[in-house]
PAMAR-996775 format. One line per 8 residues: number of its first residue (from 1); for each residue z negated, x negated, y of C-alpha. Coordinates in pm, 1 decimal, decimal comma. Example, Ala and Ser with C-alpha at 12.3 -4.5 7.8 and 13.67 -1.06 7.14 Angstrom:
BEGIN
1> -780,0/-1230,0/-450,0 ~ -714,0/-1367,0/-106,0
# end
This chain:
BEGIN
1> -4255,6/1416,6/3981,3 ~ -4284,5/1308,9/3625,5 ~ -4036,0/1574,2/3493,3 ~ -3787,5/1394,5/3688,4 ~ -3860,0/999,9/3598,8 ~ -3832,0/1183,3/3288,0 ~ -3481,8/1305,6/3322,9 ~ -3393,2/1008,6/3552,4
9> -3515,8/765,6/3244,2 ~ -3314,0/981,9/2976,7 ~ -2991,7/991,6/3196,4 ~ -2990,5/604,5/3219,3 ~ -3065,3/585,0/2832,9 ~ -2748,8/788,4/2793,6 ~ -2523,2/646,4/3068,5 ~ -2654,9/307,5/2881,7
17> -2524,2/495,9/2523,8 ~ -2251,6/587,8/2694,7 ~ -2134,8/231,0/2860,7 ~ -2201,2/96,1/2462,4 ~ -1977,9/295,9/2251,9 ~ -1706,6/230,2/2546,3 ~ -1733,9/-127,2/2519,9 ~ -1739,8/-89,3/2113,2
25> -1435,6/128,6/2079,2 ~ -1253,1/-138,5/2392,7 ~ -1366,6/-398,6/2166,9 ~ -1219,3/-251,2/1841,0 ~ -852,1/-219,2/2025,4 ~ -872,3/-554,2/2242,0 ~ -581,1/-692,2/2035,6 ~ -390,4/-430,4/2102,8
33> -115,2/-442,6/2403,1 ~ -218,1/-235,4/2676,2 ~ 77,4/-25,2/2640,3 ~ -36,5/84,8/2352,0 ~ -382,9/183,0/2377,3 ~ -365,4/451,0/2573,3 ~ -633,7/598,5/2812,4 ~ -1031,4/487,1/2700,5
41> -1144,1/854,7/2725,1 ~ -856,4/975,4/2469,4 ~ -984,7/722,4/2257,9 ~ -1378,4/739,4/2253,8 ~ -1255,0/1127,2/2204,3 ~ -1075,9/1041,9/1899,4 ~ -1402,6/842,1/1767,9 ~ -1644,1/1130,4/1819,4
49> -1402,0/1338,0/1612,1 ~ -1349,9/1108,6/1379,0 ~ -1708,5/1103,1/1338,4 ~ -1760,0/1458,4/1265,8 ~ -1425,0/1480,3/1060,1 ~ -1621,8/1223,2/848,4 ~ -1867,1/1464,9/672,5 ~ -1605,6/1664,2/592,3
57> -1383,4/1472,8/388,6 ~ -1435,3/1449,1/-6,2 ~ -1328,2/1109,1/-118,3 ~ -1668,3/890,4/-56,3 ~ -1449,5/555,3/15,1 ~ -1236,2/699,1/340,9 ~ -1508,6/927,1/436,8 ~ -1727,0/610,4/507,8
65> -1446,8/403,7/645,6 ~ -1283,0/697,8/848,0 ~ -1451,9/663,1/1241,0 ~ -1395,8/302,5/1203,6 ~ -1027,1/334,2/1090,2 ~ -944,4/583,4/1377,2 ~ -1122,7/334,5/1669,4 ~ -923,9/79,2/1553,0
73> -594,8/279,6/1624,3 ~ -339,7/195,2/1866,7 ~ -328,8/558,5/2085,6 ~ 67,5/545,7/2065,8 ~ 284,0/490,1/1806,5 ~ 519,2/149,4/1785,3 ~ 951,0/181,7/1847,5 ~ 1076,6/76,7/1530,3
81> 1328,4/-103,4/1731,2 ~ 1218,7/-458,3/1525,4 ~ 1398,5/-283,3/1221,1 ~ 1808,6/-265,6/1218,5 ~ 1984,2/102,1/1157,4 ~ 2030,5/24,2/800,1 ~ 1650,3/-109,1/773,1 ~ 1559,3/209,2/895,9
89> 1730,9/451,5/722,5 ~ 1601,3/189,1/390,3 ~ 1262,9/265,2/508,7 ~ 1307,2/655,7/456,8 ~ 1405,0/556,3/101,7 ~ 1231,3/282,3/56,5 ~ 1069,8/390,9/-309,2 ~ 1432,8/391,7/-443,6
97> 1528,0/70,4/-266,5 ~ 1323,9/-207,6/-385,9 ~ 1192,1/-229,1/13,5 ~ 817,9/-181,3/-5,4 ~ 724,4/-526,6/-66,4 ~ 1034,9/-647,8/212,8 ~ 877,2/-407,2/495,0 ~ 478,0/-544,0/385,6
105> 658,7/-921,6/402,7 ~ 820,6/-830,2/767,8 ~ 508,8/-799,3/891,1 ~ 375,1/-1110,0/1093,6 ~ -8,5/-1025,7/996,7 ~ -83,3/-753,2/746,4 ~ -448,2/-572,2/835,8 ~ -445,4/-206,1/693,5
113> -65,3/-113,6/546,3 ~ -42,2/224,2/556,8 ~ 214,5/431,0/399,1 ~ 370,4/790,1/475,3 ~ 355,5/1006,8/109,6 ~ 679,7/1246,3/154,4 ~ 719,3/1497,3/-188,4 ~ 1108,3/1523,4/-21,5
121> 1273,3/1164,0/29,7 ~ 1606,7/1159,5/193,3 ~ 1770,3/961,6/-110,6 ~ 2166,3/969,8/-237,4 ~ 2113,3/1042,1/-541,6 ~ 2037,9/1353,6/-777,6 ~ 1766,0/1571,0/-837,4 ~ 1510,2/1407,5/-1100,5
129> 1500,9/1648,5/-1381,2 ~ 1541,7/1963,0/-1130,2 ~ 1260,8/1782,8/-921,1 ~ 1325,1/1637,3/-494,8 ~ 1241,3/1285,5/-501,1 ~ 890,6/1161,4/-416,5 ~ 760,3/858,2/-254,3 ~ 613,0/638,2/1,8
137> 739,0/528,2/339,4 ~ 647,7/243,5/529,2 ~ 492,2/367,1/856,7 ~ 308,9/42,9/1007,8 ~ -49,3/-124,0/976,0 ~ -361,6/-91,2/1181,7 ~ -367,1/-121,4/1472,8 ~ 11,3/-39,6/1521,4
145> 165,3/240,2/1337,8 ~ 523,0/332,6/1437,7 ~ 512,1/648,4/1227,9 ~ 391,6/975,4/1429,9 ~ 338,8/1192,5/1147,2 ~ 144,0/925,3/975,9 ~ -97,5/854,8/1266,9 ~ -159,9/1227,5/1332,2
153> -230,9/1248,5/915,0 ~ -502,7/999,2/998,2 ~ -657,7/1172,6/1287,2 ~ -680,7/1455,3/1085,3 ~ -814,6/1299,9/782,1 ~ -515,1/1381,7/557,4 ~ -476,2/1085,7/401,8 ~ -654,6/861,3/112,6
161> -764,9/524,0/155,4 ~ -691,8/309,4/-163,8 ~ -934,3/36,3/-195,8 ~ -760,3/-337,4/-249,7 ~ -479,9/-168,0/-428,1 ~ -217,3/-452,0/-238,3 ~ -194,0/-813,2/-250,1 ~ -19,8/-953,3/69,0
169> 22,1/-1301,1/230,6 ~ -210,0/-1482,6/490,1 ~ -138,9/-1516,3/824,6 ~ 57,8/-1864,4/849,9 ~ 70,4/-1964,1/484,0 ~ 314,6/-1966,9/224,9 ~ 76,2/-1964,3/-101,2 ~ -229,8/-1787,6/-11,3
177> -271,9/-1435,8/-80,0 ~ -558,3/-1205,0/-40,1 ~ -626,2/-817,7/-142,9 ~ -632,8/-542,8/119,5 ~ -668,6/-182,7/125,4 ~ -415,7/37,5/183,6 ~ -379,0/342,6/395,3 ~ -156,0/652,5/213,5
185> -108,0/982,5/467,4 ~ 34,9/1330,3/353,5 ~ -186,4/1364,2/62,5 ~ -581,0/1319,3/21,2 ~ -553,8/1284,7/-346,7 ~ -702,6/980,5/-509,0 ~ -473,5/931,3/-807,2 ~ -178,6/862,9/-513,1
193> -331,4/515,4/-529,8 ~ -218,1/457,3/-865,9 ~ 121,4/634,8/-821,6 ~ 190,6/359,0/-535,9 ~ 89,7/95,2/-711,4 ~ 331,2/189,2/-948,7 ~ 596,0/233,0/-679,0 ~ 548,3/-76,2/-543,4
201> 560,9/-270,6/-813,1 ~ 854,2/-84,1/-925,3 ~ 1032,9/-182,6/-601,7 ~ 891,8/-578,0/-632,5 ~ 1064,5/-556,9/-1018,6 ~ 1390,4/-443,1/-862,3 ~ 1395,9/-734,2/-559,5 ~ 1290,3/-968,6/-883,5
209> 1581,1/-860,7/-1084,0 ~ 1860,8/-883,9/-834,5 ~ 2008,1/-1158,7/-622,2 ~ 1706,9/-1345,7/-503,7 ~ 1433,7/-1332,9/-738,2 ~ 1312,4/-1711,5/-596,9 ~ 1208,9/-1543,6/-246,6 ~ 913,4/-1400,5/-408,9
217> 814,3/-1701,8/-667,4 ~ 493,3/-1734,7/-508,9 ~ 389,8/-1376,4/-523,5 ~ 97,0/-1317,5/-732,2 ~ 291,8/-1025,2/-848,1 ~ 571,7/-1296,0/-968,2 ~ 371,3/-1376,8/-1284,2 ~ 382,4/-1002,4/-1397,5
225> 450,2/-1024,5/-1785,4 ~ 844,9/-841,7/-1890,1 ~ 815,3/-643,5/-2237,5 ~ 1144,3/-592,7/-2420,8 ~ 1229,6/-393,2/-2713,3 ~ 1589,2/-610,2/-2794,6 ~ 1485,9/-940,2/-2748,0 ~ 1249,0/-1127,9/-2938,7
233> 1134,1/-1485,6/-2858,9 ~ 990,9/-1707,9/-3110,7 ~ 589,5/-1717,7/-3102,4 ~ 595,1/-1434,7/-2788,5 ~ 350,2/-1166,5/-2820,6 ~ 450,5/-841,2/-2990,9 ~ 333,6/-510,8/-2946,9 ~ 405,3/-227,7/-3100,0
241> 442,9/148,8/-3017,0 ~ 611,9/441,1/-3173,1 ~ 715,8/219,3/-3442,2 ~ 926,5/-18,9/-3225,4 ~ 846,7/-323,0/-3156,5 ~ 836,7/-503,4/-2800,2 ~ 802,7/-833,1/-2724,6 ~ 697,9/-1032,7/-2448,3
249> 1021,5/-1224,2/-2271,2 ~ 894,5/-1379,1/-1943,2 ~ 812,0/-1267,8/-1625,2 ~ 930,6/-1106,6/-1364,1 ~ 1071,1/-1464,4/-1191,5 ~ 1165,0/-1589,6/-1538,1 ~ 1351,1/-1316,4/-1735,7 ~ 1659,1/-1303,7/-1921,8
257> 1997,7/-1132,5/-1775,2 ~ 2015,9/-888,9/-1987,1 ~ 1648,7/-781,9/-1922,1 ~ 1776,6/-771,6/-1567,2 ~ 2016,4/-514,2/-1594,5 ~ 1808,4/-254,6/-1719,5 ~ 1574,4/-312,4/-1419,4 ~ 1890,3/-261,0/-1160,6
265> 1937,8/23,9/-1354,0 ~ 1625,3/182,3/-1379,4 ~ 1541,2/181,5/-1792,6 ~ 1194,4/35,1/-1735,7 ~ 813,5/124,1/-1670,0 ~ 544,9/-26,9/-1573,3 ~ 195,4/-38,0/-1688,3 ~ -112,4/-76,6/-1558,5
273> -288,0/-265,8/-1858,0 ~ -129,8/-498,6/-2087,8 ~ -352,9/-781,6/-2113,2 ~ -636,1/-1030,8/-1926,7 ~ -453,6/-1309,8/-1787,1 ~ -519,3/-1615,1/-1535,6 ~ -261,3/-1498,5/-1283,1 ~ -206,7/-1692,7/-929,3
281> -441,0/-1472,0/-765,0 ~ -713,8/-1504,7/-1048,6 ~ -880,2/-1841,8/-907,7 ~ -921,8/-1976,1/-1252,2 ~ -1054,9/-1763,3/-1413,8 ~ -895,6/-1437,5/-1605,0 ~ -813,9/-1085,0/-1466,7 ~ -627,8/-763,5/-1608,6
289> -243,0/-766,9/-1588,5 ~ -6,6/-540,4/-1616,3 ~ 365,4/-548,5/-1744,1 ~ 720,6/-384,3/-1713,4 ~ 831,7/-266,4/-1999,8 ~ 1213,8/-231,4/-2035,8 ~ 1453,8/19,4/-2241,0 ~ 1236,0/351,4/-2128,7
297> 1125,7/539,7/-1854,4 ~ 825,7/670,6/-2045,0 ~ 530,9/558,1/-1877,5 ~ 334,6/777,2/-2182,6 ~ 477,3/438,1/-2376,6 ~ 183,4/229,7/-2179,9 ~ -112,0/418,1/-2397,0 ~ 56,2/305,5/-2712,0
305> 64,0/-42,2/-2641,4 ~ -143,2/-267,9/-2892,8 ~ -165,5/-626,9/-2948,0 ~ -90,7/-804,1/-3230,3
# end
C-alpha cells in the first residue's frame, strides 16, 4: 500500500515536471505565429537535446546560452518572400554587397541576428588570391529564421555565439541604439566574431561611401574615424606606419570624394583599435573606436598604427 502512494506521489511530481517545462518552452515561443511553431512535443524534444548538446560544446558563452537559444526557436523556417529576387540573390552575397547592415535595418525588431558563415559565396567576381570567397549570409533572427541550413547548424550546436558584437536600432525609434549578440552558424570558431565584425563594418563603409551615406547618419557606426594616406588636414591626427604617414580626414558620414572612391573600390581596411572616443553610443563618456583606413588592403597595417 505504501509502495504505491509512493509511485502514485512520484508520478504526479513528474506529470507536475512535465506540465512545467511545457508551459516554459509554450511560453518561450508565444510570440511566435502558430504556423510556425510547430508541434509542442517536437519542441520540448528539441530542448532536452539542446540540453545535453550543452555539455558538449567548447565555447563557455553558447554552451550556457544554447537550451535557451534552441526553446526560443520558431520549429519552421520563414519564406523569404518579404525580400525581392534581386534582394535575395544580394543576400547570398551580401559580404561583397554592402547589404549586412540593409538586411539587420529590414528587420521590424532585431532580437538575436544570426548569420549563415559559407567558406564558398556565390559572388561575380574572381578568385581572391587563388582563394573562393568567404562570408556571412543573412539567415533571420530569433525566433524566425528563414535559413534551413542555419537553423539545423543551431540544433546541432555548430555555430558560435558572439557576445554584443552588433549595434542595431530599437523597436520604434529613430536614434536609440542598443548592443545585441549575434548568432554565426557553419563554424564554431570564436575568432569568426571578429572576422564579421570586420565584414560588417566593411559593408556599412561601402553603403557610407556611395549614394546615400545620410540614411545611416544616426548610426553609431556613422562616427567611425576615415584614415588617409593622401590627404592631410590641418591640426588632424597623424599616425604613422611603415614610414607613411596617415591622417585622420572625417568619418565615415563626413569624408572627402576622393576618400570615397577607394572605398567603392575596395583599397581600404578596417581596424579594430584606433583610439578611445565619445561615440553616439558611448553615453558620455569614452569607449574604444575603430577606423578605416584607406589606400591598402593590409589589415597587418592596423598593428602599426601609433599616435602622434
Amino acid at each position: 500500500m505504501a509502495f504505491r502512494v509512493a509511485m502514485q506521489g512520484a508520478g504526479a511530481l513528474a506529470g507536475a515536471a512535465t506540465a512545467g517545462f511545457a508551459y516554459h518552452v509554450q511560453t518561450k515561443t508565444k510570440n511566435i505565429p502558430p504556423s510556425f511553431r510547430g508541434p509542442l512535443h517536437r519542441r520540448m524534444g528539441e530542448v532536452v537535446s539542446s540540453f545535453r548538446l550543452s555539455r558538449a560544446i567548447q565555447h563557455r558563452y553558447t554552451a550556457e546560452n544554447h537550451t535557451q537559444l534552441v526553446a526560443s526557436l520558431a520549429s519552421k523556417t520563414t519564406t523569404s518572400s518579404f525580400y525581392s529576387t534581386k534582394e535575395e540573390y544580394t543576400l547570398g552575397t551580401s559580404y561583397y554587397a554592402g547589404y549586412l547592415p540593409q538586411a539587420i535595418a529590414k528587420l521590424p525588431e532585431v532580437t538575436l541576428p544570426i548569420f549563415r558563415y559559407e567558406k564558398n559565396l556565390p559572388v561575380a567576381l574572381p578568385p581572391l588570391h587563388g582563394s573562393t570567397h568567404k562570408g556571412f549570409i543573412h539567415a533571420g533572427s530569433i525566433p524566425l529564421v528563414h535559413d534551413p541550413l542555419a537553423r539545423a547548424a543551431i540544433l546541432n550546436g555548430d555555430y558560435i555565439r558572439c557576445r554584443s558584437r552588433l549595434v542595431v536600432k530599437e523597436e520604434r525609434s529613430h536614434l536609440k541604439y542598443r548592443k545585441v549578440d549575434v548568432v554565426i552558424t557553419g563554424t564554431t570558431d570564436p575568432d569568426t566574431c571578429r572576422e564579421f565584425h570586420y565584414a560588417f563594418l566593411k559593408d556599412f563603409a561601402y553603403l557610407a561611401a556611395g549614394r546615400d551615406p545620410k540614411a545611416f547618419e544616426h548610426h553609431p557606426y556613422a562616427d567611425t574615424p576615415v584614415l588617409d594616406p593622401d590627404l592631410a588636414t590641418p591640426g588632424s591626427p597623424v599616425l604613422r606606419c611603415s614610414k607613411r604617414a596617415y591622417h585622420e580626414v572625417g568619418n565615415l558620414t563626413n569624408m572627402p570624394e576622393s576618400v570615397k572612391r577607394k572605398i567603392l573600390a575596395g583599397t581600404f581596411t578596417y581596424c579594430d583599435y584606433y583610439t578611445h572616443r565619445k561615440t553616439k553610443s558611448s553615453q558620455g563618456g569614452y569607449e574604444e573606436v575603430g577606423a578605416i583606413v584607406t589606400g591598402t588592403t593590409d589589415p597587418n597595417i592596423c598593428q602599426g598604427l601609433i599616435k602622434r
